[in-house]
C-alpha positions as CSV (number, residue, x, y, z in Angstrom):
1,X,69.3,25.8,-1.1
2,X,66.5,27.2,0.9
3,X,64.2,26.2,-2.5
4,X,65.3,22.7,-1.9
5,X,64.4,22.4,1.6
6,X,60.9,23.9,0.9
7,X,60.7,21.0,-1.7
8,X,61.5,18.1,0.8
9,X,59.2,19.7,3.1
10,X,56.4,19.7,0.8
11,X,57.0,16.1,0.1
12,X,57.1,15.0,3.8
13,X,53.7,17.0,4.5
14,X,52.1,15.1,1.6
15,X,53.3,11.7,2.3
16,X,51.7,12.4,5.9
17,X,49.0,13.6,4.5
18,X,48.8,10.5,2.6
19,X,49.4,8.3,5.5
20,X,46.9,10.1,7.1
21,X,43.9,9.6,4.7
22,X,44.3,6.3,4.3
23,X,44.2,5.9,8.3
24,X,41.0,7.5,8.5
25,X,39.6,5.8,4.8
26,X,40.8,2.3,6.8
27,X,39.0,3.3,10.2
28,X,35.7,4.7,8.7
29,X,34.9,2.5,6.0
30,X,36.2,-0.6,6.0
31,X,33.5,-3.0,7.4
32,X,35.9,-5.2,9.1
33,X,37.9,-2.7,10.9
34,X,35.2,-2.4,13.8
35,X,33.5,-5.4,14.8
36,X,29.6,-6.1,14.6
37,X,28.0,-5.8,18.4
38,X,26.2,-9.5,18.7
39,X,22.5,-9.1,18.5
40,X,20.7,-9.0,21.9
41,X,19.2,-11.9,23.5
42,X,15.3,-12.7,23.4
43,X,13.5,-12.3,26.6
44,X,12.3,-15.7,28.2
45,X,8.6,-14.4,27.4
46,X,5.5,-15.3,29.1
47,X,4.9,-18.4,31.5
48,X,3.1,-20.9,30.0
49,X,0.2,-22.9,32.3
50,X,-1.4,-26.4,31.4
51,X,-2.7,-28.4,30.0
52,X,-6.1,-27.7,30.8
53,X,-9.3,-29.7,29.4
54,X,-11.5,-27.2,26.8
55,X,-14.7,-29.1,27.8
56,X,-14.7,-30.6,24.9
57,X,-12.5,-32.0,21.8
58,X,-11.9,-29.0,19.7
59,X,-10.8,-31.5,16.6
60,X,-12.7,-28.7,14.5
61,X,-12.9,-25.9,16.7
62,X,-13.8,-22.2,15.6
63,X,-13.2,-20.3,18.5
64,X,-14.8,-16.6,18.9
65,X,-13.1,-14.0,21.0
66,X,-15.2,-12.6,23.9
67,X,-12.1,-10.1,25.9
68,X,-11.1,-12.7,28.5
69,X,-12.9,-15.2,28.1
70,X,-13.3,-18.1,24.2
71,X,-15.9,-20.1,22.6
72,X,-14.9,-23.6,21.4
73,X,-17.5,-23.9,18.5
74,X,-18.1,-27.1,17.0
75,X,-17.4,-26.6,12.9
76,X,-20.4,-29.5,13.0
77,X,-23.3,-29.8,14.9
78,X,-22.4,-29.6,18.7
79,X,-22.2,-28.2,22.4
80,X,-20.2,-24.9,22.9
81,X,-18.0,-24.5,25.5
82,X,-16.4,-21.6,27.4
83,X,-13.6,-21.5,28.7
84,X,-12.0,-18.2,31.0
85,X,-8.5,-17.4,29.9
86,X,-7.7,-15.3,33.5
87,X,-9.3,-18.6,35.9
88,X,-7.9,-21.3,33.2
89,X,-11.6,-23.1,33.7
90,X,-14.5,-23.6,31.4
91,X,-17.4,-21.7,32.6
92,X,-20.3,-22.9,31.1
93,X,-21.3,-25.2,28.0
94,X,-24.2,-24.3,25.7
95,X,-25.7,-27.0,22.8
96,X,-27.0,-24.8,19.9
97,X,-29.0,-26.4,17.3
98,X,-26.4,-26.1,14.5
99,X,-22.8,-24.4,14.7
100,X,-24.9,-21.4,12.3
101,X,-27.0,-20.3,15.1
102,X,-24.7,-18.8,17.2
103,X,-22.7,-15.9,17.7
104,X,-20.3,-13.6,20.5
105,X,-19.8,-9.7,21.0
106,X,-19.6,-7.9,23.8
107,X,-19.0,-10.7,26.7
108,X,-22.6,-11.9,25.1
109,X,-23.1,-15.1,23.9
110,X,-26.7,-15.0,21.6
111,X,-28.0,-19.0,20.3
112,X,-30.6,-20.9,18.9
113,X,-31.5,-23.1,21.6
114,X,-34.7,-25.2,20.4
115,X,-37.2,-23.1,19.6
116,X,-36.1,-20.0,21.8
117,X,-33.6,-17.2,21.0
118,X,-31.1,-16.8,24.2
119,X,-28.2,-14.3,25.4
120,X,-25.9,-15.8,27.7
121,X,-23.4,-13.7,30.3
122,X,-19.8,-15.4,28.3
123,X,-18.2,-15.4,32.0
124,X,-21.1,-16.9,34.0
125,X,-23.0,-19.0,31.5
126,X,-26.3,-17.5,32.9
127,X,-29.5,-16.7,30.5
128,X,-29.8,-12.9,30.6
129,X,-32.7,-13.2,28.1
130,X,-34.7,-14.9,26.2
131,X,-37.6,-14.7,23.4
132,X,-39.2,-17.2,21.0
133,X,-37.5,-17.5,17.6
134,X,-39.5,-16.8,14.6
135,X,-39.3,-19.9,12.8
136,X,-37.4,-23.6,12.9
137,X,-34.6,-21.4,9.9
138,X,-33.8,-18.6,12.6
139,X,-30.3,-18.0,12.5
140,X,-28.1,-15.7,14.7
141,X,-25.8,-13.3,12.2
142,X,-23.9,-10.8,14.4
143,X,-24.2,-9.7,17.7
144,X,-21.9,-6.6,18.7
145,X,-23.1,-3.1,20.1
146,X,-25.5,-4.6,22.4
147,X,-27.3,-5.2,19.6
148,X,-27.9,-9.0,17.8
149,X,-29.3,-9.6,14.1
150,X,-31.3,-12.5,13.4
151,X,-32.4,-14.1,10.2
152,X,-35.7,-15.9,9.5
153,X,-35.1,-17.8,6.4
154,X,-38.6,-18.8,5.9
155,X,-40.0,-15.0,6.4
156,X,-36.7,-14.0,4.6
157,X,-36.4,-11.2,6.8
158,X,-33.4,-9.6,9.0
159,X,-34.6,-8.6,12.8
160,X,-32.4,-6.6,14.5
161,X,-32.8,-6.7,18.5
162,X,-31.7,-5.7,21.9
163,X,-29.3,-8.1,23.9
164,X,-31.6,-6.8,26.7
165,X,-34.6,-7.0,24.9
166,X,-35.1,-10.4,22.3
167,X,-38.7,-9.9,21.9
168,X,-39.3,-6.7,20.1
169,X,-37.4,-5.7,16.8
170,X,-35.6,-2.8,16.6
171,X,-35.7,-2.7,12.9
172,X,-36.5,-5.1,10.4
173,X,-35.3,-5.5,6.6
174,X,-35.2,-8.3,3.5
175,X,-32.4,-10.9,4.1
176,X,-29.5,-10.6,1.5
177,X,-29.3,-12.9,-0.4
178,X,-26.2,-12.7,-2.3
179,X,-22.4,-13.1,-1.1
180,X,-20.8,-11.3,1.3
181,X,-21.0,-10.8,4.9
182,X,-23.6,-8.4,6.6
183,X,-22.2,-6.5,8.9
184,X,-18.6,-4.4,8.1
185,X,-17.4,-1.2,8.6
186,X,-16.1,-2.2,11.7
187,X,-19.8,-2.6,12.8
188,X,-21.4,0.3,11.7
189,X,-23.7,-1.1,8.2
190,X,-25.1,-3.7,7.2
191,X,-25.7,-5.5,3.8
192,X,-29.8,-5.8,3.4
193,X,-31.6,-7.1,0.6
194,X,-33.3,-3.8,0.8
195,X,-29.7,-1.8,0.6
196,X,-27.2,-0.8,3.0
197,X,-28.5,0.5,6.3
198,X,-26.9,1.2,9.5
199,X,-27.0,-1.1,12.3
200,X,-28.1,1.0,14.6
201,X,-31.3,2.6,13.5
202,X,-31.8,0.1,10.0
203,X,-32.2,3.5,8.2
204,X,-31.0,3.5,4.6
205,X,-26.9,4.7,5.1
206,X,-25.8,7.4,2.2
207,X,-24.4,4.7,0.0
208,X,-25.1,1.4,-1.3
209,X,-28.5,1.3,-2.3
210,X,-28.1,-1.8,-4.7
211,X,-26.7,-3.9,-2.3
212,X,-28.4,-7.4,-1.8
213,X,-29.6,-6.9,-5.2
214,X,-29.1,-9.8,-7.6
215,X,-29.9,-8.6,-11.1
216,X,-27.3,-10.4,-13.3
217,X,-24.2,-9.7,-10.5
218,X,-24.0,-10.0,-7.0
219,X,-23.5,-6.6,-5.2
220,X,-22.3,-5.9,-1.9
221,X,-20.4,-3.5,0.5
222,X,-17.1,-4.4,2.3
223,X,-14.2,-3.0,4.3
224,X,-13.2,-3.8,8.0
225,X,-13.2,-0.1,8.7
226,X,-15.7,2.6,8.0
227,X,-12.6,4.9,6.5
228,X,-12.0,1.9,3.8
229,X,-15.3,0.3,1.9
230,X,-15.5,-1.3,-1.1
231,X,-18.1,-1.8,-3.7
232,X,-18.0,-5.4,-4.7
233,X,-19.5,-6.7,-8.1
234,X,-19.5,-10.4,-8.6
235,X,-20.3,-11.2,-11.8
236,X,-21.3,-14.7,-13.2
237,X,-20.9,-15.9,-16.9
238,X,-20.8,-19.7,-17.5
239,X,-19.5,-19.2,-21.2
240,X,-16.5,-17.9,-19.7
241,X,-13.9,-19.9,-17.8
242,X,-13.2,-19.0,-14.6
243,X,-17.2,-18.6,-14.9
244,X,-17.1,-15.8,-12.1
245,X,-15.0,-12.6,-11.8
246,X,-15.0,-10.4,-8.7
247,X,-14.1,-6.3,-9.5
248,X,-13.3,-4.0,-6.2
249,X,-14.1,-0.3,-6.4
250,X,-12.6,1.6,-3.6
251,X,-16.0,3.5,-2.4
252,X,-16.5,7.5,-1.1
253,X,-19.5,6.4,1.7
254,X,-20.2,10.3,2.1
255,X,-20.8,11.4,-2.0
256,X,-22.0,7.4,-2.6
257,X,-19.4,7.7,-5.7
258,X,-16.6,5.4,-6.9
259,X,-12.9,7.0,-5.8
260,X,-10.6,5.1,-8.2
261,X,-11.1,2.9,-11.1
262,X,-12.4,-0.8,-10.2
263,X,-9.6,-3.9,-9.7
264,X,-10.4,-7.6,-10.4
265,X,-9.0,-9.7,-7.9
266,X,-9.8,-12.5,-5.5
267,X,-9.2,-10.9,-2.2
268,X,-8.5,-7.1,-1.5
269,X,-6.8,-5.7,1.8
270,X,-6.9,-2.2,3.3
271,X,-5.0,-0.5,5.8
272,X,-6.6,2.9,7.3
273,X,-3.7,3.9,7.6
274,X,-1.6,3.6,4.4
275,X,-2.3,5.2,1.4
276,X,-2.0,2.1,-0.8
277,X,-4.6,-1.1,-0.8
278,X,-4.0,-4.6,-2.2
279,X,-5.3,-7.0,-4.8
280,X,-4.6,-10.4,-4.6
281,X,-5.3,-12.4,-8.2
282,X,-5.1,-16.4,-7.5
283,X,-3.0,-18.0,-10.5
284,X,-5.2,-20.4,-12.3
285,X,-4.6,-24.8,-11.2
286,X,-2.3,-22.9,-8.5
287,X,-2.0,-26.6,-6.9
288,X,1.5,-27.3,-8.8
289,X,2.8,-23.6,-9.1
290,X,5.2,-22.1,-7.0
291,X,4.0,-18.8,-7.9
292,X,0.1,-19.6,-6.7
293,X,-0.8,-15.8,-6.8
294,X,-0.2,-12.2,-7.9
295,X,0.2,-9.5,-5.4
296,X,-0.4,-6.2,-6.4
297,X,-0.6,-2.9,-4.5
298,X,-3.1,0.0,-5.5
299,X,-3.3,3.7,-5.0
300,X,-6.5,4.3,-2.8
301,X,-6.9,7.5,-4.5
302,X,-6.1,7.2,-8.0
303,X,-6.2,3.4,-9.2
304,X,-2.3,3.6,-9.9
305,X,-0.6,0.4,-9.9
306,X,1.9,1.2,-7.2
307,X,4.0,-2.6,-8.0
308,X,3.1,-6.2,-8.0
309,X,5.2,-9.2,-6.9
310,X,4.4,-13.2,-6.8
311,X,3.4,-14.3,-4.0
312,X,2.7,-17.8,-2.9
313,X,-0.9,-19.5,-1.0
314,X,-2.6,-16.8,1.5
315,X,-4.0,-18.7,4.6
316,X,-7.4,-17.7,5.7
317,X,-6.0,-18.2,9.4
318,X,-4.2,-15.0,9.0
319,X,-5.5,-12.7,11.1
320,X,-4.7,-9.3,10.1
321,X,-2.1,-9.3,6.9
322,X,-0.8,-5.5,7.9
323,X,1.6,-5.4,10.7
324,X,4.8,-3.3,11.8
325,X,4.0,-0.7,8.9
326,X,4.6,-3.5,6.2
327,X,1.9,-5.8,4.7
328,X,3.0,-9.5,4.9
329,X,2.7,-11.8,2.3
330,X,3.8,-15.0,1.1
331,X,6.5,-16.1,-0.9
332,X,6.2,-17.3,-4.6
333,X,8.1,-20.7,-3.2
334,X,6.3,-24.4,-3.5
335,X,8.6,-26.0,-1.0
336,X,8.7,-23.7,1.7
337,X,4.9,-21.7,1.2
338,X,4.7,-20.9,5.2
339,X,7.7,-18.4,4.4
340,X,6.6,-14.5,4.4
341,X,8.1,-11.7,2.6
342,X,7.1,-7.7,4.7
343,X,7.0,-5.1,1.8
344,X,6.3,-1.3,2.4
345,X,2.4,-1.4,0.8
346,X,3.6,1.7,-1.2
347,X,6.5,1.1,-2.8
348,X,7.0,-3.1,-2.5
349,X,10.7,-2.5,-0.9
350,X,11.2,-5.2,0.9
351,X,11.6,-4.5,5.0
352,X,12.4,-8.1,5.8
353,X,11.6,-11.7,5.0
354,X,11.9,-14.8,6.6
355,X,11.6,-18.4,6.0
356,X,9.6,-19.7,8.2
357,X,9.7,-23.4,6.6
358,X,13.4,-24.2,7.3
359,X,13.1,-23.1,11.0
360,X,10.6,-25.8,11.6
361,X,7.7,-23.7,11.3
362,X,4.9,-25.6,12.4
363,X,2.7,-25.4,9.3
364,X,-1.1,-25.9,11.0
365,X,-3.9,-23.6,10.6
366,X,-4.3,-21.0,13.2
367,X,-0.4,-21.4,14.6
368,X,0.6,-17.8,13.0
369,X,-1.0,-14.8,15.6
370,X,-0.4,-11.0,14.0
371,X,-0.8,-8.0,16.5
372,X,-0.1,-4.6,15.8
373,X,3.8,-4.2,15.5
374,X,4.6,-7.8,16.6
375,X,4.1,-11.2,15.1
376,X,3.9,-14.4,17.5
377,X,4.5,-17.8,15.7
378,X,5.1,-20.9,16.7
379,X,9.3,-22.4,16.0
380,X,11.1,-25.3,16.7
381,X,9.5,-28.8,16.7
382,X,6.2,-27.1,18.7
383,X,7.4,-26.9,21.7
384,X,8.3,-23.4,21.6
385,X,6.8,-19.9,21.1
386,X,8.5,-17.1,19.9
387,X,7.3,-13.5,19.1
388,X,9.1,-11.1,16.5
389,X,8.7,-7.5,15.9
390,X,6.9,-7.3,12.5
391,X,8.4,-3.4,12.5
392,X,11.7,-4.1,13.3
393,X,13.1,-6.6,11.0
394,X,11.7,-9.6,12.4
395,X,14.1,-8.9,15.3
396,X,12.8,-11.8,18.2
397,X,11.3,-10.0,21.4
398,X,10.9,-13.5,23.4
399,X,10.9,-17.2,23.0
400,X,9.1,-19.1,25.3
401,X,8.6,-22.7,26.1
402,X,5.7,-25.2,25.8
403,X,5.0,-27.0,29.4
404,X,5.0,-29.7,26.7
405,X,5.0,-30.7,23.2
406,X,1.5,-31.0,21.8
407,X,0.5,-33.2,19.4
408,X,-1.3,-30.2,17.2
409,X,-1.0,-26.7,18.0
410,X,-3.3,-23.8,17.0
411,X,-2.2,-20.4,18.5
412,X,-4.2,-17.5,18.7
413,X,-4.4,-14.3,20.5
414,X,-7.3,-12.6,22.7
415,X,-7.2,-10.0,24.8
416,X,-3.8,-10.1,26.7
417,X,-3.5,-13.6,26.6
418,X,-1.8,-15.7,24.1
419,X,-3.9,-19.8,24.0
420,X,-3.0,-23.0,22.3
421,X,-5.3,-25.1,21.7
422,X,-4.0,-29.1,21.2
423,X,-6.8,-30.4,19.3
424,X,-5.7,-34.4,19.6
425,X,-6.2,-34.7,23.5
426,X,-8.8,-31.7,23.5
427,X,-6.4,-29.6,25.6
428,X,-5.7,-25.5,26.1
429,X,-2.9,-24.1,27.0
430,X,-2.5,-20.0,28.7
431,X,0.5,-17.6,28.6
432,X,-0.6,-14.2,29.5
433,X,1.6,-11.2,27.9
């Protein structure tokens, strides 16, 4: 008797048991048993003020960055206006000879005005100096440091001067005459027909002798940072179609040696701080393919091909394609190519993507602002600002709205302020984050 009871009781215990497990089974993994918390609202974001005039129509406007305060360059022959993003008001206007001749670092503005070589304050407008230029082909290539480089294309010479002192050269070297940009580095070297040198001093750096050289291939030195430099070799061959192929060589600037094998590609990108670079490879009549490009990520130290993924039309307006941790790319899709895809540079997992095209995106050059961490675009039918956290899965931080709708929108970011510049009506608008 007592043997049956034990037996019942054993049964009771394990249906319990049973009862019991399933409880918990139902409570802890079943995704409808709790409900999802509702995903926080975006912040109103920044007030915006305007419209104000530019001092001019900035129908093809290039602006440059001075801190606080923008230049509205002409793409074509033109004045220059500048405008102050804390007082809203243009401050001065300066009429260059050409849209070449001028350039802006350091709250300096440094053109080609007639025959004379002048620095302007950015914030005032005032002539802080001024020297003769060296011939009617002087052009203004960099200014940054305190420092301004100036090419004579009839001496074929690069003079490298004081902000505070126009007249005298600093150091002088051949002009390059190859592709590529002069300065890089993040300022530090510069590309010379004579080699690199740094910007500073014009003494010969530790690496890059044969740049500016053209003996069969162009050769030059690039990277937006001094931890990140590449050797670039463009090579020309008219038997060949395309007839000219680009390799990338990630470059040691202290040894002067190659780190990892070479990459052909279009366009390279590089992050100090990931391990991995990328190589983007333009597909061939890419004006009826979805897929218009090939993204593939590198090994900085080895050459190993960490993954590569289709990718769809990079927009030079971009203006930095790393943010949040992830580099931000395109998607391989004709009908919606404003779309981006955030992929961990090292491994290609993909952090988050959105499709920019079916939320209205407005689709004009210069409307797409990266920052560090954040990403501000424009949504909605353009009367609205919005900024998402690039590290966070796109999560929305703020929305904002236009005081109205303009006609054609170019966003951009300086400083702490965020500007819009309406290029139909020759308007700016101000939101200050």
């Amino acid at each position: 008797m007592l043997s049956l009871w034990l037996a019942v009781a054993v049964v009771v215990i394990a249906v319990v048991m049973f009862i019991v497990a399933a409880d918990t089974r139902n409570r802890f993994t079943s995704p409808q048993s709790t409900p999802s918390p509702s995903a926080p609202s975006p912040s109103p974001g920044p007030t915006w003020y305007g419209p104000f005039d530019a001092g001019m129509a900035p129908s093809n406007a290039m602006p440059i960055d001075l801190g606080d305060v923008i230049l509205l360059q002409s793409r074509f022959d033109g004045p220059v206006s500048a405008f102050d993003l804390a007082t809203r008001k243009t401050t001065f206007t300066v009429a260059p000879d050409s849209q070449l001749k001028l350039a802006g670092g350091d709250d300096t503005v440094v053109a080609i005005v007639g025959d004379q070589i002048e620095a302007f304050d950015a914030k005032t407008g005032k002539v802080t100096d001024q020297a003769a230029a060296p011939s009617s082909a002087t052009m203004v290539l960099w200014v940054g440091d305190g420092m301004v480089l100036v090419e004579d294309s009839v001496g074929g010479t690069i003079c490298a001067r004081l902000i505070a002192d126009l007249g005298t050269c600093v150091w002088q070297a051949s002009s390059m005459y190859v592709a590529g940009d002069y300065v890089f580095g993040g300022g530090r070297w510069v590309n010379t027909g004579d080699g690199v040198v740094d910007v500073k001093t014009g003494q010969p750096a530790s690496f890059g002798w044969d740049a500016g050289n053209f003996v069969g291939d162009d050769i030059y030195y690039e990277g937006a940072s001094d931890a990140r430099v590449f050797r670039v070799d463009v090579n020309y061959n008219a038997n060949v179609s395309p007839s000219q192929s680009t390799t990338y060589e990630p470059w040691d600037v202290t040894t002067d040696t190659v780190i990892s094998p070479p990459v052909t590609a279009d366009k390279v990108y590089a992050d100090q701080s990931s391990s991995a670079y990328i190589a983007v490879v333009n597909t061939p009549y890419a004006a009826t393919a979805a897929n218009r490009s090939t993204t593939n990520a590198y090994s900085w130290q080895t050459g190993e091909l960490l993954w590569s993924k289709p990718s769809g039309t990079y927009h030079y307006e971009l203006k930095s394609l790393f943010a949040g941790g992830s580099f931000l790319m395109p998607m391989p899709d004709e009908s919606s190519i404003e779309s981006i895809i955030a992929v961990d540079p090292a491994t290609g997992n993909v952090t988050w993507q959105s499709d920019l095209y079916y939320e209205n995106y407005i689709g004009n050059t210069g409307d797409t602002v990266y920052t560090v961490g954040t990403l501000i675009r424009a949504v909605g039918a353009g009367d609205q600002m919005m900024a998402n956290n690039a590290a966070h899965g796109f999560t929305t931080i703020w929305q904002s709205p236009m005081p109205e709708q303009p006609a054609f929108c170019q966003a951009h970011l300086a400083a702490s302020y965020l500007y819009c510049l309406d290029s139909t009506y020759g308007k700016i608008y101000v939101a200050s984050l």
